[in-house]
N, C-alpha and C positions, 0 to 999 in steps of 0.2 A: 706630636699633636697636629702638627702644619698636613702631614702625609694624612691624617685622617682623614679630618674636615676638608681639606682639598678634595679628595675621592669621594665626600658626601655633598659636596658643590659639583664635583664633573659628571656625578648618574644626573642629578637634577638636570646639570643644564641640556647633558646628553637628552632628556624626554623631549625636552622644549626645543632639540634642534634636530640630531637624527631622528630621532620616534618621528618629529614633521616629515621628515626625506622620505624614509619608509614608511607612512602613511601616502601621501603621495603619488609612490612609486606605486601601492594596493589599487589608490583609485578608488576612495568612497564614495558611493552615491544616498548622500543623507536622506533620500525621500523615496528610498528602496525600500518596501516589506520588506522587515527580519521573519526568521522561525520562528518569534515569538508568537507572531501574530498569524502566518500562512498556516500554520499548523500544531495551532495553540490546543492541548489537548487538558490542561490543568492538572499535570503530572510533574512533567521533565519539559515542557513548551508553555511558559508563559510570562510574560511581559512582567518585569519588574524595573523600578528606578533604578538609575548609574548607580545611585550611592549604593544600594543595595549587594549592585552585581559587584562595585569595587572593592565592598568587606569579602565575598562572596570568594570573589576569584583572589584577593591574597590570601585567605586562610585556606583556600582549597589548595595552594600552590604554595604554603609557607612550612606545615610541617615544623619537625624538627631539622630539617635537611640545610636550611639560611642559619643554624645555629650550631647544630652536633656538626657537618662539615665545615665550615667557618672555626670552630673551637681543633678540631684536628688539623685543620689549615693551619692555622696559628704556626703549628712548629718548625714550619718552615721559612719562619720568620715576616718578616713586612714585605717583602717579593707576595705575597699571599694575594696582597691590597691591590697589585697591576691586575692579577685575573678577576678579581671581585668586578673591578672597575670596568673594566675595559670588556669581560669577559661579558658583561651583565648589557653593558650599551649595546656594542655590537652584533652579538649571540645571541644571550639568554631570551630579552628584549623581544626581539626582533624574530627569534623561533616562535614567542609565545604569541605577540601581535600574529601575523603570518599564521600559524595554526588556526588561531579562533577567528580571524577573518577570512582564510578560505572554507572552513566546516561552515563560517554563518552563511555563505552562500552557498553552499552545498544540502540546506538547512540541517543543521546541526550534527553533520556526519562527524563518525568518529575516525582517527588515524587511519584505523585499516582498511576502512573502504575508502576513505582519500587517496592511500597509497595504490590500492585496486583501480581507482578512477585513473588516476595521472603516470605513477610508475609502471601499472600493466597487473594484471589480473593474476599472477602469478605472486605478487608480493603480497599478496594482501593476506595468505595463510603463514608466512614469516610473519609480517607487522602484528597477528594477533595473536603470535607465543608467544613475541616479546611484549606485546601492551600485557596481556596477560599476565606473565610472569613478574612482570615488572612492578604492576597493579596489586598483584598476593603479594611481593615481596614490604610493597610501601604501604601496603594495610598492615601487616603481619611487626615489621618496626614501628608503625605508629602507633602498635598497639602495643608492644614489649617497653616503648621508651614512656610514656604516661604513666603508666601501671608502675613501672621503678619509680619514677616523680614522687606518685598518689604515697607510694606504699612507704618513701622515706619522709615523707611528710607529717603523715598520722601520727597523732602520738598515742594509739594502740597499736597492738600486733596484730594484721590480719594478713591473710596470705597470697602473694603472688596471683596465683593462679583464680583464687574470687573476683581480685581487683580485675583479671585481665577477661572474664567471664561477663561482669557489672559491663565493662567497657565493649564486645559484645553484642550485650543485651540494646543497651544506647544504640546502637551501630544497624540493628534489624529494625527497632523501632523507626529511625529517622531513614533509612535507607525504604522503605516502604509505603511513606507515607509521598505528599507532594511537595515540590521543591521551594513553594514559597511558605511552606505550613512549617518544613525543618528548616532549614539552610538561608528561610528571607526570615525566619522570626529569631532562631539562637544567632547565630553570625555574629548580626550586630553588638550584642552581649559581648562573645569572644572578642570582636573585634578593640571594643572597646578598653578591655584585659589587658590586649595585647597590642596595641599603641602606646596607654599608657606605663606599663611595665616596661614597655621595648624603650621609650624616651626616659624613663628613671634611669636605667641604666645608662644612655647616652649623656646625659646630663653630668651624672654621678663621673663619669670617666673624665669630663670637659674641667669638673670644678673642686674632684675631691683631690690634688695633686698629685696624682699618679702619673707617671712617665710616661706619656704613648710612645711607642719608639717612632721614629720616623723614615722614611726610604733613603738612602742615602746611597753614597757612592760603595762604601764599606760595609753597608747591609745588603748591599743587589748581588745577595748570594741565597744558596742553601744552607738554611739554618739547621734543618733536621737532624735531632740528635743520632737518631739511628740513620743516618744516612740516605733515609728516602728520595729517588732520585724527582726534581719537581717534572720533567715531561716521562711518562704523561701520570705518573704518582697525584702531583695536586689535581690535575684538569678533573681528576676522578674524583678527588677527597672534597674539593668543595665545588661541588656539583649547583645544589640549590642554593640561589646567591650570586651565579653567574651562569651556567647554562644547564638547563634540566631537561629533559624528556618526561618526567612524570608529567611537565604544566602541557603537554604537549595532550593527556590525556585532558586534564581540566577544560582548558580553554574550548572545547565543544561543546561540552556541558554548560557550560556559559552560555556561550554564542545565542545556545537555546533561548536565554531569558533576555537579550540585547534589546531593547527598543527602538535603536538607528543605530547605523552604520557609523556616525563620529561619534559613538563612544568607545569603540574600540582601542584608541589608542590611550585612554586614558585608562579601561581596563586591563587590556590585553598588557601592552607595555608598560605602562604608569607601575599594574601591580607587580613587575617583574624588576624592575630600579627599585622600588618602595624595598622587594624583596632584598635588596643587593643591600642597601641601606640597616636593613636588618643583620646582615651577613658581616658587613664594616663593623657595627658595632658590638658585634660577639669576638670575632678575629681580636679586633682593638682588645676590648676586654680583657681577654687569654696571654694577648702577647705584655698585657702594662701587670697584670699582676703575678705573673709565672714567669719566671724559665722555662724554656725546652723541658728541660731537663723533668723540672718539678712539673710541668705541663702531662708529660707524656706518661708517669707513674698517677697521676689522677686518671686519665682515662685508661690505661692498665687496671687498677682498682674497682674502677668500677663507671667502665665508659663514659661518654662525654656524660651524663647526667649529674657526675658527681660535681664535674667542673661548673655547670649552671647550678650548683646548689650551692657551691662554694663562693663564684663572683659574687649570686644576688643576698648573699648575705654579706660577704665582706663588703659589698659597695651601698647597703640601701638596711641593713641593721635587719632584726626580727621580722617586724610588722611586713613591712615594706620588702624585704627579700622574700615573704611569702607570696606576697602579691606578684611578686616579678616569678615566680615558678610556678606559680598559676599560670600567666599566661603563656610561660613556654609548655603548659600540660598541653592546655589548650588549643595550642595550633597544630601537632601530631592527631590529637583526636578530631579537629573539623577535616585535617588534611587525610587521616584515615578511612572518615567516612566516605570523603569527597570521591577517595580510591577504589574504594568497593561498590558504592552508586554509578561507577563511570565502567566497574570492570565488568557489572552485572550490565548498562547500556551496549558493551562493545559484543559481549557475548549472545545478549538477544538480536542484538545488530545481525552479528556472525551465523548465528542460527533458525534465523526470522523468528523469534517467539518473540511476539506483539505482544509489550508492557503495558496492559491494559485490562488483566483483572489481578488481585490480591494472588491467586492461585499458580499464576503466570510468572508472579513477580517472585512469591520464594520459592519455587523452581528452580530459579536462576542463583537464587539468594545465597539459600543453606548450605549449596554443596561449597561454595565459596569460603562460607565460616568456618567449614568443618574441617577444608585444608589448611588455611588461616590458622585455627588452633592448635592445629598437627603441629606448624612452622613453628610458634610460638616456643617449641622444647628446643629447636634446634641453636647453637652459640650464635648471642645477637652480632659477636663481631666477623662471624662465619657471611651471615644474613645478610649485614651492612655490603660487604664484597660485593656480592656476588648483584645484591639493590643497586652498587654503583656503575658496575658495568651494564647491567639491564638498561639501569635510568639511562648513561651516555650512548647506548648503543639506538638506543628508543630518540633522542634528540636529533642524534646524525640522520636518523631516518625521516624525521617530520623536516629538518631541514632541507633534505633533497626532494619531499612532496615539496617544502613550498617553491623551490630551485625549480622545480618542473613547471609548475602552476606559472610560473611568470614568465620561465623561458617559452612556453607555450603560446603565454598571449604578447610577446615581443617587449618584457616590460627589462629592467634590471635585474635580472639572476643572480650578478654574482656576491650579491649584500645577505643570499641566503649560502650560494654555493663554495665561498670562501670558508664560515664559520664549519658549515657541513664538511668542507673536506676536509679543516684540521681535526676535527673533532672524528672521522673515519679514521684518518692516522693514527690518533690517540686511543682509537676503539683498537684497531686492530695489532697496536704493540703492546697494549693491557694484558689481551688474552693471548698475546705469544710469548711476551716476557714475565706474567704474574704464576706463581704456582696453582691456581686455580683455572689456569689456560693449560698452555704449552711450555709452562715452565721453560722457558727458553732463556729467560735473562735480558737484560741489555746488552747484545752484543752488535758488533757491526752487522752480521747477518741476522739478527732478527730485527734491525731500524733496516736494511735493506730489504728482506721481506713484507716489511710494513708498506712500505714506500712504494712498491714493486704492486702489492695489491690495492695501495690506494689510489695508482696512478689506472690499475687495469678496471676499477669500479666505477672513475671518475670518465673513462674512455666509454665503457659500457652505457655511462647517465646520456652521453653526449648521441652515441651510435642509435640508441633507442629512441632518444629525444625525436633526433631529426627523421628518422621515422615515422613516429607518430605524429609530429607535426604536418609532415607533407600529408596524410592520411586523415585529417580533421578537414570535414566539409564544413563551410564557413557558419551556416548555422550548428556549430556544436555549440553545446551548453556552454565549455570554460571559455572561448574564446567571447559569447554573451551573456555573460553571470551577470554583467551589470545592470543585463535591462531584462534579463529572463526570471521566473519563477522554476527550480528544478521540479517536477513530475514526480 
């Protein structure tokens, strides 16, 4: 119990003291025009309240990813709880601040062309396979894991593939319309679901006498029943919760509807600790009422879903465990939509078709749904794979835009460039030790290959950096973002 509530004290206080350093370090100018306003179009650009953008940006970035990862975490025992924690302050946090504060001054660019701006015009047709890829991958699971929810809920028979059609149907509607008509008016709703469901659950764990285990000398191990090795197996398995690249898409989309520059740190970061908070108390969850053992044959049976249908009933009875699996439908479907609005933005981005008639917009829309559904037959835990490396490989990448963006203008780099290059390492012995890679294994030669290109990519960021540095005439934009308007 002590190991929980400790970790859900050290994200808090972590906002209220690093989120300041890294706020800071950005350099807000609170009396700057946002995007909201320089190029307010009343689509995807317009000025709405913190409260708004705060439900806005944790559902867009909450998913099932703070839950189904956090539940497969679990097995690896209470070691889970350092990367949640620490992972979430230092990383997640700090990727996600970083992201939507350099797009808001860029007005509300998305990764690829950030990466175009600051890494060099050659990345930015990489950065949009992967946002891309990454984007179908996190629509296409937020839409397979609901639809299982919805469909064991009902207590008639209806079929998979309607539920996941309806769901969809929802997805073209609100992804077409304007962002305060869908996303400022339901939110709030989900929002609401999904605090209150999310605190029953924490509550229920604090007072129903259940065990939480706790970190200890004799648990700061690998628990994992099948052996999963935790580097870089967990940094992957609980992605969302402590550092994500999908928020890496979000946070632009936001940036959009900001009203000043000091709320970033309470959206940007605030909703990325809130997240991790969510992640504690799923982890907790799995680890106080399971074994490994028994853990790991629920989600065999019938992936993480089974396991949130089984805590929210065994901790909160009939009534009350429905509500609590509502709002985990919930947050896969805001965070679904949130993916295909952002994946449909990055590709008109990518291909200038200007979001600005009905005709334009499903253009972009439908060929989206239509792979989207294709994905839908393929094995959701095939899916999850290959979502996780996308998502981490997509993080390490917004972390070295923002490692550029600050090494550029002479500020602290390495609060991005630290998290970015472990998270390179861990990209790159994913796909050489996973069978879905290079099948290579964990062996001394593939952690020396790792090591060997993570040291040649981190040589590459430095060699280019100082290049482009010396080649930026004083009035360039990123060196005056804080007193310029971008063109």
């Amino acid at each position: 119990m002590y190991t929980f509530i400790g970790g859900i004290l050290l994200l808090i206080i972590g906002f209220f003291t690093y989120g300041k350093i890294v706020e800071k370090n950005f350099g807000i100018v609170p009396d700057r025009q946002t995007p909201a306003f320089s190029h307010r179009d009343n689509l995807d650009y317009v000025p709405m309240p913190r409260w708004k953008n705060l439900i806005i940006e944790l559902l867009n970035i909450a998913g099932t990813g703070p839950i189904f990862g956090p539940i497969m975490g679990a097995l690896y025992g209470p070691v889970a709880y350092i990367w949640i924690v620490f992972g979430c302050i230092f990383a997640g946090a700090v990727h996600d601040y970083m992201t939507g504060m350099i797009s808001l001054r860029f007005n509300g660019m998305q990764l690829p062309e950030l990466a175009s701006r600051l890494l060099g015009k050659g990345t930015r047709h990489i950065v949009n396979i992967f946002s891309i890829l990454l984007l179908l991958l996190v629509g296409t699971v937020f839409v397979i894991s609901p639809a299982t929810l919805i469909q064991s809920m009902l207590p008639f028979s209806i079929s998979l593939i309607v539920i996941t059609i309806l769901i969809f149907v929802f997805y073209l509607i609100s992804t077409v319309l304007p962002i305060d008509k869908t996303l400022g008016k339901i939110y709030p709703w989900f929002g609401a679901i999904l605090i209150l469901s999310t605190g029953a659950i924490g509550i229920c764990l604090l007072f129903s006498g259940h065990n939480l285990p706790n970190l200890t000398a004799a648990s700061l191990k690998n628990m994992h029943p099948a052996g999963m090795p935790i580097f870089p197996g967990m940094f992957f398995t609980i992605s969302c919760g402590a550092l994500s690249g999908f928020h890496a898409t979000q946070a632009p989309m936001v940036s959009r509807t900001l009203e000043n520059e000091s709320e970033g740190r309470s959206v940007f970061y605030g909703m990325m600790i809130a997240e991790g908070v969510i992640a504690m108390i799923w982890a907790a969850a799995s680890m106080s009422l399971f074994d490994g053992q028994t853990l790991m044959q629920l989600i065999d049976q019938g992936t993480p879903s089974l396991v949130v249908n089984k805590v929210s009933y065994m901790l909160l009875g009939s009534t009350l465990g429905t509500i609590a699996i509502t709002g985990v439908i919930v947050l896969p479907i805001s965070s679904g939509l949130s993916a295909f609005r952002s994946c449909r933005l990055i590709l008109a981005e990518y291909f200038k078709v200007k979001q600005d008639t009905l005709g334009k917009i499903l253009m972009v829309t439908l060929p989206l749904y239509a792979i989207s559904f294709g994905l839908t037959f393929v094995n959701f835990n095939i899916l999850w794979r290959y979502f996780n490396w996308a998502n981490q490989t997509t993080a390490m990448i917004a972390l070295f835009v923002a490692s550029r963006y600050l090494y550029l203008k002479g500020k602290n780099y390495f609060m991005t460039l630290v998290p970015g290059s472990l998270m390179l390492y861990a990209v790159f012995m994913y796909i050489l030790s996973e069978h879905i890679g290079f099948n290579m294994g964990l062996t001394t030669f593939s952690y020396s290959l790792g090591a060997l290109l993570t040291c040649g990519v981190i040589a590459a960021f430095f060699i280019t950096g100082k290049k482009k540095k010396e080649g930026l005439p004083t009035t360039a934009f990123v060196l005056n973002d804080d007193r310029m308007i971008l063109e």
